[in-house]
C-alpha positions as CSV (number, residue, x, y, z in Angstrom):
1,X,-18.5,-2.9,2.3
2,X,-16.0,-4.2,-0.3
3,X,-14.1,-7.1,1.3
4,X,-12.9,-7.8,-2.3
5,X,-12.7,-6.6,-5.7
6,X,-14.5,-7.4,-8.9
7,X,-12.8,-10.6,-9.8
8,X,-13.3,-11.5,-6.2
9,X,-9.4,-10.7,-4.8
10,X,-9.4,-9.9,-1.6
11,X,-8.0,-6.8,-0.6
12,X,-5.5,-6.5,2.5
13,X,-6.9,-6.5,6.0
14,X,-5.6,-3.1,7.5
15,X,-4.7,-4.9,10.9
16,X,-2.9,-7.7,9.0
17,X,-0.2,-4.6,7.5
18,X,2.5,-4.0,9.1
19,X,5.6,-1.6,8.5
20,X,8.1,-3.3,6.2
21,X,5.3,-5.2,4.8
22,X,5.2,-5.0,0.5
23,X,1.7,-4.5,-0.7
24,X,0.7,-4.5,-4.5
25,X,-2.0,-1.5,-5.5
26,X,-4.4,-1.5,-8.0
27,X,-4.5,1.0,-10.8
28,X,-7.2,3.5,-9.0
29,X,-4.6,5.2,-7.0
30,X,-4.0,8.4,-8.4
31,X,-0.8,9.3,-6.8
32,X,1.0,6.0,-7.3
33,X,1.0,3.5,-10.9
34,X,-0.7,-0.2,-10.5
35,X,2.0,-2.2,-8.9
36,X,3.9,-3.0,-5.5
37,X,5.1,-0.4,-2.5
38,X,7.1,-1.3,0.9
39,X,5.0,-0.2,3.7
40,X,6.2,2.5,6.2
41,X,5.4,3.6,9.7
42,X,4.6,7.2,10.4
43,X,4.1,6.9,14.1
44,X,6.6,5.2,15.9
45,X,4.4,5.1,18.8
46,X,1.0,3.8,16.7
47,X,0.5,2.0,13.6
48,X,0.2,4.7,11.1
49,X,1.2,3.3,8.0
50,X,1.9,5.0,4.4
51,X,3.7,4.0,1.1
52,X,5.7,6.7,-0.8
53,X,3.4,8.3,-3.7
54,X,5.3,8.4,-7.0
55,X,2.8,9.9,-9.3
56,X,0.0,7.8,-11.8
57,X,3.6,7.8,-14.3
58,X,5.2,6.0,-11.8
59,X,8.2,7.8,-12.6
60,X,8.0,10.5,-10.6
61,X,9.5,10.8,-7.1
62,X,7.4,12.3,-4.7
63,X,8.0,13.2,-1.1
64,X,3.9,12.7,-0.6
65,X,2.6,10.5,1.7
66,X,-0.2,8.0,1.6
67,X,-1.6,6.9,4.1
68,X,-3.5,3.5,4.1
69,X,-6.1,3.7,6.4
70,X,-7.9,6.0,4.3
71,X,-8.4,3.0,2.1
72,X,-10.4,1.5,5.1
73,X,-14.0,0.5,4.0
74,X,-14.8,0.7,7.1
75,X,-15.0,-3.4,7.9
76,X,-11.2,-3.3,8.4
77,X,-10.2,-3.8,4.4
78,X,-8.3,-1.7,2.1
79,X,-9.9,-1.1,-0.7
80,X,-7.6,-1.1,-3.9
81,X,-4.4,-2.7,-1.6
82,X,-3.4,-6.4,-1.7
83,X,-1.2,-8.6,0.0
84,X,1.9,-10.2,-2.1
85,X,4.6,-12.3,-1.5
86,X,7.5,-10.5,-0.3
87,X,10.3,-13.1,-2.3
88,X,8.5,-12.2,-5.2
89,X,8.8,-7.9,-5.6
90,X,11.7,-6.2,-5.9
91,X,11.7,-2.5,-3.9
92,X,14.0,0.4,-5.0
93,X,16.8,0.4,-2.5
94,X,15.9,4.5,-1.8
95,X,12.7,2.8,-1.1
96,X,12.9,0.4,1.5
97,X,12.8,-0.3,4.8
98,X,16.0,-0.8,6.6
């Protein structure tokens, strides 16, 4: 189970994520280009989360979903997602949470 990637980065723990939360990818996603995404909550009951797909381009705007806990490697990491700090990204305002 990969905990972290190749250069030893380790990926986001899916119970550490919450909604709101900004999250950089890494460049194996096919619907979405290597960079940062605001997380969103599908369920407002659960914790479902997503980020909005915007093609490998990342021009393209999307109304896909994608939904993170299929990135679970099944020891609670997801593979290809890391943590960043949110004072450092900046989210496209049709984007965001809020």
């Amino acid at each position: 189970m990969a905990t972290h990637d190749k250069n030893g980065r380790e990926y986001a723990k899916l119970d550490d994520l919450k909604a709101g939360d900004v999250v950089e990818l890494d460049g194996g996603f096919p619907c979405h280009a290597a960079g940062t995404v605001q997380l969103f909550n599908f369920d407002r009951v659960g914790k479902v989360l997503f980020f909005w797909c915007n093609g490998p381009d990342g021009e393209s705007k999307s109304p896909e979903k994608h939904f993170i806990d299929g990135q679970d490697d099944g020891d609670g990491h997801c593979v290809g997602i890391y943590k960043t700090n949110p004072d450092s990204v900046n989210i496209p305002p049709d984007r965001a949470v809020g």
